[in-house]
PyMOL commands that place a pseudoatom at each C-alpha (Angstrom):
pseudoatom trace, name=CA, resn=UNK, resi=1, chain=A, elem=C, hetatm=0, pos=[-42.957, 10.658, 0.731]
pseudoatom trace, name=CA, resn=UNK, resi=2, chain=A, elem=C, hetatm=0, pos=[-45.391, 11.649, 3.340]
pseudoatom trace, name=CA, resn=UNK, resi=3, chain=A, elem=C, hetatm=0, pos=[-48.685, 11.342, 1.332]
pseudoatom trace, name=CA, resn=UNK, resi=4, chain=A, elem=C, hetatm=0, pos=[-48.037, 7.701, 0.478]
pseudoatom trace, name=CA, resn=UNK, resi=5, chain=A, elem=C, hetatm=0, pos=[-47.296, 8.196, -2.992]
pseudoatom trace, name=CA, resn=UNK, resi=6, chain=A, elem=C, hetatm=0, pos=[-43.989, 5.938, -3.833]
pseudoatom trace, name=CA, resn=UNK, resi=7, chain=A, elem=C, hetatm=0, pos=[-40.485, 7.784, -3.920]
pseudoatom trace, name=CA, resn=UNK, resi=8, chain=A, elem=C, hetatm=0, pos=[-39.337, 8.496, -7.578]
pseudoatom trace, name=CA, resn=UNK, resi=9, chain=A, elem=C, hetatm=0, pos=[-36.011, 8.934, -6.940]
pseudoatom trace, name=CA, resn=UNK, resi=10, chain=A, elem=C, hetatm=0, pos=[-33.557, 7.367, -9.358]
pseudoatom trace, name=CA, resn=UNK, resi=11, chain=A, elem=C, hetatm=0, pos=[-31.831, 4.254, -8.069]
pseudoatom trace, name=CA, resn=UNK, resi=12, chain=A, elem=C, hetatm=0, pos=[-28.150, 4.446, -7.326]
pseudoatom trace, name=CA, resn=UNK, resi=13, chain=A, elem=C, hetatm=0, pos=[-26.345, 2.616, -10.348]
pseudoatom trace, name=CA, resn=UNK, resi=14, chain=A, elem=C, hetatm=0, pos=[-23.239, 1.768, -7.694]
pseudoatom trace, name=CA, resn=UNK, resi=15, chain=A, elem=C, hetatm=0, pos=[-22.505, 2.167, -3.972]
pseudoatom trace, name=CA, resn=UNK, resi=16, chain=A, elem=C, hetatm=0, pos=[-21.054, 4.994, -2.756]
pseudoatom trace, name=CA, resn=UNK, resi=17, chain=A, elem=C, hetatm=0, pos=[-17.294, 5.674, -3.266]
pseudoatom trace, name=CA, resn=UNK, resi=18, chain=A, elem=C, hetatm=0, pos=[-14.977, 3.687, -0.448]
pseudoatom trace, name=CA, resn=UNK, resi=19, chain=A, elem=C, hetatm=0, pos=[-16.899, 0.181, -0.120]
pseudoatom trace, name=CA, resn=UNK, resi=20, chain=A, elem=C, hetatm=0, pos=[-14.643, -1.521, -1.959]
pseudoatom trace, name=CA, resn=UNK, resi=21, chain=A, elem=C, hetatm=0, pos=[-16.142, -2.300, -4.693]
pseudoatom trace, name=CA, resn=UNK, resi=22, chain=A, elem=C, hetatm=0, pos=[-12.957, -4.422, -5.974]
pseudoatom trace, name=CA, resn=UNK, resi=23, chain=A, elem=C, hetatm=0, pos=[-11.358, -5.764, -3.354]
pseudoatom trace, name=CA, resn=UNK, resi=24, chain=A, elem=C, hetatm=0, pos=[-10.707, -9.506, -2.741]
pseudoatom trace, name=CA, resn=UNK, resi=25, chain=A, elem=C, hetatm=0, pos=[-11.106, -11.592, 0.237]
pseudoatom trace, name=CA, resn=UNK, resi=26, chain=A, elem=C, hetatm=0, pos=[-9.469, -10.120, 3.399]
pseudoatom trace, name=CA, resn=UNK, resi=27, chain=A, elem=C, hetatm=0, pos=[-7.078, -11.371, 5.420]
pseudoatom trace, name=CA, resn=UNK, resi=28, chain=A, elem=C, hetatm=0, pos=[-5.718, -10.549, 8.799]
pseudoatom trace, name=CA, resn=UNK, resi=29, chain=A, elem=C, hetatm=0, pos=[-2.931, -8.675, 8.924]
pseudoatom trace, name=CA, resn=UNK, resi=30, chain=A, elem=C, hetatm=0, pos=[-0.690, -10.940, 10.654]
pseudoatom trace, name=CA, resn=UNK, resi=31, chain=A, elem=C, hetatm=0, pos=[-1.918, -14.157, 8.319]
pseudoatom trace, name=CA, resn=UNK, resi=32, chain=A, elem=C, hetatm=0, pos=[0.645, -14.968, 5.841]
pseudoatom trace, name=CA, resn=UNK, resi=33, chain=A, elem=C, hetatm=0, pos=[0.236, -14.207, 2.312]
pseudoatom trace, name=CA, resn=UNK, resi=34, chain=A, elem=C, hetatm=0, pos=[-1.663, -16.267, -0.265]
pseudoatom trace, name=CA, resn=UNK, resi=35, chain=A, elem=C, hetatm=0, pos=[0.104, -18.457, -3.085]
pseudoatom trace, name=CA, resn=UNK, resi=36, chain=A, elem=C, hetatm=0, pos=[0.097, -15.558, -6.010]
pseudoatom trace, name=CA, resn=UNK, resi=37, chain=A, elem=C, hetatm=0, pos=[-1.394, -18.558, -8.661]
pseudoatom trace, name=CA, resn=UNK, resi=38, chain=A, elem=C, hetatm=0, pos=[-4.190, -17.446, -10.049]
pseudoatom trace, name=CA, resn=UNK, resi=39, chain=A, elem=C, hetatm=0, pos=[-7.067, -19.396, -8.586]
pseudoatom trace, name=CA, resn=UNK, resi=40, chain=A, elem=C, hetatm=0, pos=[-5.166, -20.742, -5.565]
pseudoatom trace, name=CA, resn=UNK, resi=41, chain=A, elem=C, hetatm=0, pos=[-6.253, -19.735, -1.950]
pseudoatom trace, name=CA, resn=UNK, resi=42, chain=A, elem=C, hetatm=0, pos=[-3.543, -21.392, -0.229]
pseudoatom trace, name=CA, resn=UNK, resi=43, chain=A, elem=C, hetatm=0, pos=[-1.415, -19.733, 2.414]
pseudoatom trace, name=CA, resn=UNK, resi=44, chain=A, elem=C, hetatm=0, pos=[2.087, -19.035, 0.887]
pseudoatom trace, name=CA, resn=UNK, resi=45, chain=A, elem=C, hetatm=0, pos=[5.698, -20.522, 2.135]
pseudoatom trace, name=CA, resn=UNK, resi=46, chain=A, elem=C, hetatm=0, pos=[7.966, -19.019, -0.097]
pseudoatom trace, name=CA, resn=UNK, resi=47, chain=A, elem=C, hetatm=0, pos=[8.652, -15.619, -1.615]
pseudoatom trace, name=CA, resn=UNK, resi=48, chain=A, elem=C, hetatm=0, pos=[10.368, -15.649, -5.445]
pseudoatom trace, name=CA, resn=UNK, resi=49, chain=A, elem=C, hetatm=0, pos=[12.098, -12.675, -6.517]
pseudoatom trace, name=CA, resn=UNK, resi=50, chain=A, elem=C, hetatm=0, pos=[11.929, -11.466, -9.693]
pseudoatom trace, name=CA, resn=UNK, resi=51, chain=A, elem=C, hetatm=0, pos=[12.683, -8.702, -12.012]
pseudoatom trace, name=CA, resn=UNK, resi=52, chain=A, elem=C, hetatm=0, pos=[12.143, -7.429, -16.086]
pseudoatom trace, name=CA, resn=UNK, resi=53, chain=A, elem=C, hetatm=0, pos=[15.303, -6.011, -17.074]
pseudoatom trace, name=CA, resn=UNK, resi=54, chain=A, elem=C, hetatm=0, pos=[13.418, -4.001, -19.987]
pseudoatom trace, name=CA, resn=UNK, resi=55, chain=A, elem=C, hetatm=0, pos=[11.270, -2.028, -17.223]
pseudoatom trace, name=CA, resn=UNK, resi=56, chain=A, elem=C, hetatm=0, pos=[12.979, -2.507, -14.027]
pseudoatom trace, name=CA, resn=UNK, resi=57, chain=A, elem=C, hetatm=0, pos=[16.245, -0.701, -12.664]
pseudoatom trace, name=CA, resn=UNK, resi=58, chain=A, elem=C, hetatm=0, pos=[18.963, -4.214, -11.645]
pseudoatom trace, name=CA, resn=UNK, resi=59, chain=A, elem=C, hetatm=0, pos=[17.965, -3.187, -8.468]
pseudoatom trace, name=CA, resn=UNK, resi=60, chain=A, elem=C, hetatm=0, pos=[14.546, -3.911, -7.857]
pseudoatom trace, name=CA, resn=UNK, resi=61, chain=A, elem=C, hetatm=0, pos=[12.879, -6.894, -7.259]
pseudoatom trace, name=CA, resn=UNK, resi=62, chain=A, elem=C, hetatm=0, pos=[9.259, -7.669, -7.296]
pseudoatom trace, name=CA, resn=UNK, resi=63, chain=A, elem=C, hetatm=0, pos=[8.111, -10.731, -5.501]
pseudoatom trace, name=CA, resn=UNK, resi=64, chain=A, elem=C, hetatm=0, pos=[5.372, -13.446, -5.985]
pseudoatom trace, name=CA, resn=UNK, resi=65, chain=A, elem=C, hetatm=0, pos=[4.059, -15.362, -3.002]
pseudoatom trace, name=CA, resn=UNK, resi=66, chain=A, elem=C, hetatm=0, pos=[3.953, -19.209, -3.510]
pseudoatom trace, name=CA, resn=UNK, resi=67, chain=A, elem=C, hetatm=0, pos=[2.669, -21.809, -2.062]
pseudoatom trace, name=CA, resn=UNK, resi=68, chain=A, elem=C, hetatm=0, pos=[4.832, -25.422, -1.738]
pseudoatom trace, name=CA, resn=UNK, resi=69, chain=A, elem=C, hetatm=0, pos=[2.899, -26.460, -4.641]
pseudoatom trace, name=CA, resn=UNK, resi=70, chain=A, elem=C, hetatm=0, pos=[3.400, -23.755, -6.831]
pseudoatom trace, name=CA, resn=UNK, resi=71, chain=A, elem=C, hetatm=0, pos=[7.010, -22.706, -6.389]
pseudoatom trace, name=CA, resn=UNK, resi=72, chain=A, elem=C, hetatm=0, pos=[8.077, -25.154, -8.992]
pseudoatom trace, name=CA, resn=UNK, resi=73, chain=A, elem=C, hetatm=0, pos=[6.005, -23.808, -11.552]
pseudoatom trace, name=CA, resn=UNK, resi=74, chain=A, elem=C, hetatm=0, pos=[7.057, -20.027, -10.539]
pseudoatom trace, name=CA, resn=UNK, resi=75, chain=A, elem=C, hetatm=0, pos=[10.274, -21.128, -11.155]
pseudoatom trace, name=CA, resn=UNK, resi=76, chain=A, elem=C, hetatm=0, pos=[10.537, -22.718, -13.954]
pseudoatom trace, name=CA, resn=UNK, resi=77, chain=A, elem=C, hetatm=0, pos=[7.932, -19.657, -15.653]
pseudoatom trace, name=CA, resn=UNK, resi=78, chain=A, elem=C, hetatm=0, pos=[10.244, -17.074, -14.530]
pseudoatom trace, name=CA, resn=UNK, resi=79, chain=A, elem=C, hetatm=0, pos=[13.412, -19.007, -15.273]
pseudoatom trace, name=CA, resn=UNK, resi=80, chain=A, elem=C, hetatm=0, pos=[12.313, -19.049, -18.604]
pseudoatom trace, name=CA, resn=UNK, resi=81, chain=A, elem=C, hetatm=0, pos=[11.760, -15.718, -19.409]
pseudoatom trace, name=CA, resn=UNK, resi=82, chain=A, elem=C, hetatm=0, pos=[15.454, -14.512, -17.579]
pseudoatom trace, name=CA, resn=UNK, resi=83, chain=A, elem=C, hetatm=0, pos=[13.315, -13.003, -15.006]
pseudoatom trace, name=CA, resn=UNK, resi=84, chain=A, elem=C, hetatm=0, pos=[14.051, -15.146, -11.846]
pseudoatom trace, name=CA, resn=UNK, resi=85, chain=A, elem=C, hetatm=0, pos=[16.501, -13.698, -9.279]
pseudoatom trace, name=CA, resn=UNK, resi=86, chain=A, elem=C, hetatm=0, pos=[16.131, -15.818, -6.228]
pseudoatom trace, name=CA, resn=UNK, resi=87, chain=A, elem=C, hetatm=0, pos=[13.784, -17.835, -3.644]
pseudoatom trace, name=CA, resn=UNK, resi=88, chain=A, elem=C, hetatm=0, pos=[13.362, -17.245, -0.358]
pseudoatom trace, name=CA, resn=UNK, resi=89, chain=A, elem=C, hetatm=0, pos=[11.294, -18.815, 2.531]
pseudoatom trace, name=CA, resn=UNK, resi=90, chain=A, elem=C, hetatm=0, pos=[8.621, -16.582, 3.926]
pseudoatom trace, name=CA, resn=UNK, resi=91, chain=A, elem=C, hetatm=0, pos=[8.828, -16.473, 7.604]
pseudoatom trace, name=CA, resn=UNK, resi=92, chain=A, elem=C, hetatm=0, pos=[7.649, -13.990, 10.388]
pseudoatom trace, name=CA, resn=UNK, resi=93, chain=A, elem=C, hetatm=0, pos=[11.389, -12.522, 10.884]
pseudoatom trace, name=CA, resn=UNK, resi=94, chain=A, elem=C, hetatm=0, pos=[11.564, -12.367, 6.417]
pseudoatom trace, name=CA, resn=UNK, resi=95, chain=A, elem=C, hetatm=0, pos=[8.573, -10.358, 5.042]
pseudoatom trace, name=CA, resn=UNK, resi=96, chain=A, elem=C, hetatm=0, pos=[7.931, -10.230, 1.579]
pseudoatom trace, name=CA, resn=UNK, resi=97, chain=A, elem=C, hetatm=0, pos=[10.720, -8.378, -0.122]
pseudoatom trace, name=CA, resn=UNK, resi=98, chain=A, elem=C, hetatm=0, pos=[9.570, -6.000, -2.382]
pseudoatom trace, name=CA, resn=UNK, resi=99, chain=A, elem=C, hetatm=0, pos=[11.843, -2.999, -3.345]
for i in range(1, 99): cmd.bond("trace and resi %d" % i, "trace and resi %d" % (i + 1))
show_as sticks, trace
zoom trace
């Protein structure tokens, strides 16, 4: 205010809309993806291919990214639950295969 008097506006509870209020760390768009274990930062090697027969058509397949020291594990959780279709390496000419 111009006479010196503080402004008595009410403070904005959030940002504005678009800042991203819940996104994660960013990565360059050529960097390969990150290991899908929670808590793990690691760049991932391999893709594992997966699907829920009660909610998915036989077709799809959803895939988690995995590091080399988390593919084992991914496995074996998947394999267990008759959800595990296949593993692939991730590599620049074999994106992630989502469909």
């Amino acid at each position: 205010m111009a006479d010196g008097a503080p402004n008595r506006e009410p403070a904005r509870a959030f940002p504005s809309a678009g800042l991203g209020l819940f996104a994660g760390p960013q990565r360059a768009h050529d960097a390969p993806p990150v290991c899908s274990r929670k808590g793990c930062r690691s760049d991932a090697e391999w893709q594992l291919l997966w699907n829920n027969p009660r909610i998915h058509t036989p077709e799809r397949r959803k895939a988690w990214a995995s590091c080399p020291d988390h593919v084992e594990w991914f496995e074996e959780y998947l394999r267990a639950r008759g959800l595990w279709k296949e593993t692939l390496p991730l590599a620049s000419d074999r994106p992630m295969e989502t469909r």
